[in-house]
Each structure stands twice: as structure tokens, then as C-alpha cells.
N, C-alpha and C positions, 0 to 999 in steps of 0.2 A: 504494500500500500504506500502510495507518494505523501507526501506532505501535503500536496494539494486535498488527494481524497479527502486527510485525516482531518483538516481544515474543514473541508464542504462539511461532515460530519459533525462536526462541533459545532460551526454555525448554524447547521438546518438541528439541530437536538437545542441549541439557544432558543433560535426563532419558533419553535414549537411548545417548548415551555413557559418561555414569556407569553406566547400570544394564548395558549388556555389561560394561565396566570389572568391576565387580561377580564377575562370571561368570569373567573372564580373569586376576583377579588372583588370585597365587598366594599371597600371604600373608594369612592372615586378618583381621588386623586391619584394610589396604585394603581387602579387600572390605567392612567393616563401614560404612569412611570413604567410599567411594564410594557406598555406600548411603544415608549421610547426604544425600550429595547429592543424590541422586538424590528423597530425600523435601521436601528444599528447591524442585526446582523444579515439583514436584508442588505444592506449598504455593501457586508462582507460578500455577499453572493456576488452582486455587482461588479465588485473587485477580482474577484475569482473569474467570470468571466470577461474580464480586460474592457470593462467597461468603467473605465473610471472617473467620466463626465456625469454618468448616473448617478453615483455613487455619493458623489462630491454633493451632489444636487438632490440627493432623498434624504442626506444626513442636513443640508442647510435648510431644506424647505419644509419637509414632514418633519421630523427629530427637532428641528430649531422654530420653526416661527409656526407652523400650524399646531405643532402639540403647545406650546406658550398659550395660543390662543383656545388649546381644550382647556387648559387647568385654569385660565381669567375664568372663561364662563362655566366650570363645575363650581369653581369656589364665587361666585357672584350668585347661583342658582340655589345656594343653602337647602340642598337636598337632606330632608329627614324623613324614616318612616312612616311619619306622620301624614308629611304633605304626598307620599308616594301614592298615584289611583289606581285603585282595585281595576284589574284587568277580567273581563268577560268571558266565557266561558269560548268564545266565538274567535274571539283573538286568540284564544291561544291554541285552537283549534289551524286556524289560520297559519299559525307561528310553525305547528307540527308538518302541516302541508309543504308550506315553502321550503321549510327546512329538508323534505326531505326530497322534493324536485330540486335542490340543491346537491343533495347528494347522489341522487340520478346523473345528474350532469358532471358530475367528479367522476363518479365511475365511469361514465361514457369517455369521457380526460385520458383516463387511464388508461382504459383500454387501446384509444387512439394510440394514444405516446408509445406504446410498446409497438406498434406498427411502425412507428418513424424511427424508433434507436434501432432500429433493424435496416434503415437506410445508410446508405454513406454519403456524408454532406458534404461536396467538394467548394473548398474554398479560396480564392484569388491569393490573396495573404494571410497571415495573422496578425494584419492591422482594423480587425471587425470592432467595432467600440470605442475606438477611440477619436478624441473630439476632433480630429483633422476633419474624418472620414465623417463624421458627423457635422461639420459646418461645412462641408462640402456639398452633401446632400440636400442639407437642411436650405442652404441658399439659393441652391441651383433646380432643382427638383420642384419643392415645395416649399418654396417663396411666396405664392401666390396666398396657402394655408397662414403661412406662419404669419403675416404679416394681419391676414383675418382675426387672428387669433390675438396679434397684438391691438387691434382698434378695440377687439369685445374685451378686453381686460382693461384699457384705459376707461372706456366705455363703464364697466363693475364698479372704477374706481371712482367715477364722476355721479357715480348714482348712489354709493356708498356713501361718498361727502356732502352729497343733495340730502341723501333719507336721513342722516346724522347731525343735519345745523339745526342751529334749536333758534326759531323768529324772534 
């Protein structure tokens, strides 16, 4: 076994117990903290596949400024069992369903992916992931996207500071 394996192996047995963690922790703020982690060793997959534009950019964006912004609004939301609402017999029926056409679709995942690691994926270099190859693409290609995508975010940001001024 390589160092790489013994790594993937550690990361993905991180990333699977922080993220039940996640799920099993009753305080919210832990669950925010175990999520962090759980985006850290996602970050490590990232890196393991020589993507390290991603990497850089799930640990600044998820891990730094959107989980910042879980833990403002759990801790502004003064969650107590008290104010917690009784859930209906209907949702949670509901809850059972989705959950497990959720797991339909995992299985169907699976099944596929053992079809494809049976392929052989031939590849130009092993320069895949990295931001060369990526602002390359990303300019030339799908410029027309990116730059959509940059008017709808200033766009979020102009309606954010509209909905937020107080007359």
C-alpha cells in the first residue's frame, strides 16, 4: 500500500466520522465544528487528486466564510427544546421516503462506478487540476457562463444590501 492509499484512507474514515458526528451531535454549534471538518478532509481528497485550486477554494469558502456564517445564525437563533415544533406524523413519513429514494440513487452510484473503474481513462498529461488548465478552460470555453455567473452574484449582492438598509 502507497502512502497515497494510506492517506485516501484516513481522510475518507475522517470525512465519514465527522460528517455522522454532524448528524449525532446535539448541540448546534458541534455540529457546525464537525462540519468544518468534515470540509477539511474533503479539501485533502482535493489534494490527493492534484487539484489544488479546489482545495484552496473549499477550505476559504465552505471551512472559512460560509461555516462563520452557520455558527452567527445558530447562535442568533437561541435554539431551545422548548421553542423546537412538534413534527407530524406526515413529515416524517415524508422524511422516510426521500431518505430512502436517496439511497436508491446511491446504490444505482455504485453500481454504475464499478462499470467505469473497469474502464481505462487515457489521459493527455498529469497536468488535470491544476489552475493553469483551469483558467484556461474556464476563459476560453466558458466565458460566456462565467461571466453570467459573475452579473447574478453582483446582482445577490445589490439585492442583499437593498433587503438589509433599514429607511
Amino acid at each position: 500500500m502507497s502512502a497515497t492509499q494510506i492517506l485516501f484512507w484516513i481522510l475518507s474514515v475522517v470525512a465519514l466520522f465527522s460528517a455522522i458526528m454532524v448528524l449525532l451531535s446535539k448541540n448546534p454549534v458541534h455540529s457546525v465544528l464537525w462540519l468544518i471538518a468534515v470540509f477539511f478532509s474533503i479539501s485533502g481528497h482535493y489534494i490527493l487528486l492534484n487539484a489544488q485550486f479546489l482545495a484552496i477554494v473549499n477550505m476559504i469558502v465552505y471551512a472559512g466564510a460560509i461555516m462563520v456564517l452557520f455558527l452567527f445564525v445558530v447562535m442568533l437563533m437561541n435554539l431551545n427544546k422548548e421553542t423546537e415544533p412538534q413534527k407530524n406524523l406526515w413529515l416524517k413519513l415524508a422524511g422516510v421516503v426521500s431518505g430512502g429514494c436517496l439511497l436508491m440513487i446511491l446504490v444505482s452510484l455504485i453500481r454504475q462506478a464499478s462499470e467505469v473503474t473497469n474502464k481505462q481513462v487515457l489521459l493527455k498529461d498529469g497536468n488535470i487540476g491544476l489552475i493553469k488548465n483551469l483558467g484556461k478552460a474556464l476563459f476560453s470555453d466558458y466565458v460566456v457562463p462565467f461571466e453570467i455567473s459573475s452579473v447574478l452574484f453582483l446582482s445577490a449582492m445589490i439585492g442583499a444590501v437593498v433587503i438589509g438598509k433599514k429607511n
